[in-house]
Structures are given as C-alpha cells and as structure tokens.
N, C-alpha and C positions, 0 to 999 in steps of 0.2 A: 542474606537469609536464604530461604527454602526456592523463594519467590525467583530470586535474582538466580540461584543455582538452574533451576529449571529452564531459564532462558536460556540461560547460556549452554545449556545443555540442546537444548532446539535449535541453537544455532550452528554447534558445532554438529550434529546431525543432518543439516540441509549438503546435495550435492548437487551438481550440476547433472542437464544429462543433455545441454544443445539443443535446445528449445525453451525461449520466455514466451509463457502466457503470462503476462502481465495482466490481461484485463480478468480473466480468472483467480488471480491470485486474489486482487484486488475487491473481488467481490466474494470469495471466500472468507477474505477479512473483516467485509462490511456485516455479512453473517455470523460471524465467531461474536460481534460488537453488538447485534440483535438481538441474540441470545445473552449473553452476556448481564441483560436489565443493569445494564454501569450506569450514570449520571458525567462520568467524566471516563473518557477513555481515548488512546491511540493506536493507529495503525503505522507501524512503520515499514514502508516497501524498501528492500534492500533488492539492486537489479542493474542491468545492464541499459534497461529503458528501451530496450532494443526486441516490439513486441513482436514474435515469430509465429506464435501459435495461438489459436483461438479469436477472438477479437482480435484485430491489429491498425484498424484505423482510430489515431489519436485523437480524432472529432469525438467519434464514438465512444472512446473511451474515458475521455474525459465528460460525456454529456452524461453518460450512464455513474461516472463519481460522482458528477451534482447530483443525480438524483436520487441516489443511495444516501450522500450526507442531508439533504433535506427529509427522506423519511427518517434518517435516526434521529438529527437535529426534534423532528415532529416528536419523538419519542421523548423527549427530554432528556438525551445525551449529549453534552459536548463533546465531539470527537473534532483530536486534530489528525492530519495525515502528515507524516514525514515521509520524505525521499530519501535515501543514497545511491548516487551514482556509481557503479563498480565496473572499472576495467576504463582504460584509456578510451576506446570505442563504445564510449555513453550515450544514451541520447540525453543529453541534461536539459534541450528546452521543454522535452512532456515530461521529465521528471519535477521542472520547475514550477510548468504549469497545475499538475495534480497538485503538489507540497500548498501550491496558489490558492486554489479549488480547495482545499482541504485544511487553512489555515494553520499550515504546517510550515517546513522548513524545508531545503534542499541541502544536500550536500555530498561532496565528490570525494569519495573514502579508493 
C-alpha cells in the first residue's frame, strides 16, 4: 500500500556521507514516536553501530535509550527497537544491547 511505498521510498533515499551519529539518530526517532500519540509503534536503527559523531560513548548511549523508552513506555506506548547491523565492520555488541534495551531484535543484514 501507500504506507509501505513511502518506506521504501525513505529508504532508498538515505545516503552515506562518513560519519554515524548514532545517538542522534536515535533520539530523532524517540521524537518522531512522541509525537506520533501511537499506543504501539517501532523504531528500527539500520547502521554500522560504529558511533563517530555526536554522542559516542555506548554507556551513554545506551543510558540515554532507557530513558527515552521509559518516558514513552510512561506515555502509554509500546515501542519496540530493532537493530541491523550493515557492513562487515559492525559493532553488533551495542547494536545487540540497544535491540536489548528496546525489546527488539538484532540482526546483521
């Protein structure tokens, strides 16, 4: 449908430019889900895991996912987080841990 066109269209739009903010994307998405007033919704990070810019310590980044999913959770949305891991040189333990954190899933595409 319209729904599924437009992702896919989002997707085939994203490009690289040599730098992951991870922890920025990350809470971009926690905001698109705030706005959003969903009851059920996901985030899926598609990424190298490999965070270069912005935030980059995985304590941090992960402390600051708990607390993003516990204000939406407060809001009365179920959000899960998915991972995929992209490119040989992943980091798949923080993308295992967030998918963790986030009642989601990992996986290495």
């Amino acid at each position: 449908g319209v729904r599924r066109e437009r992702i896919i269209a989002g997707i085939r739009r994203m490009r690289t430019s040599g730098m992951t903010n991870l922890h920025g994307g990350l809470m971009a998405g926690f905001e698109q889900v705030k706005r959003s007033n969903s009851k059920f919704s996901f985030i899926l990070l598609m990424t190298d895991g490999l965070a270069s810019a912005g935030q980059v310590d995985p304590a941090a980044i992960l402390a600051d996912v708990r607390d993003e999913l516990e204000a939406i959770r407060t809001m009365g949305c179920h959000l899960a987080l998915y991972t995929m891991g992209l490119g040989h040189e992943h980091s798949s333990t923080l993308l295992r841990r967030i998918a963790d954190v986030g009642g989601g899933e990992y996986a290495y595409v």
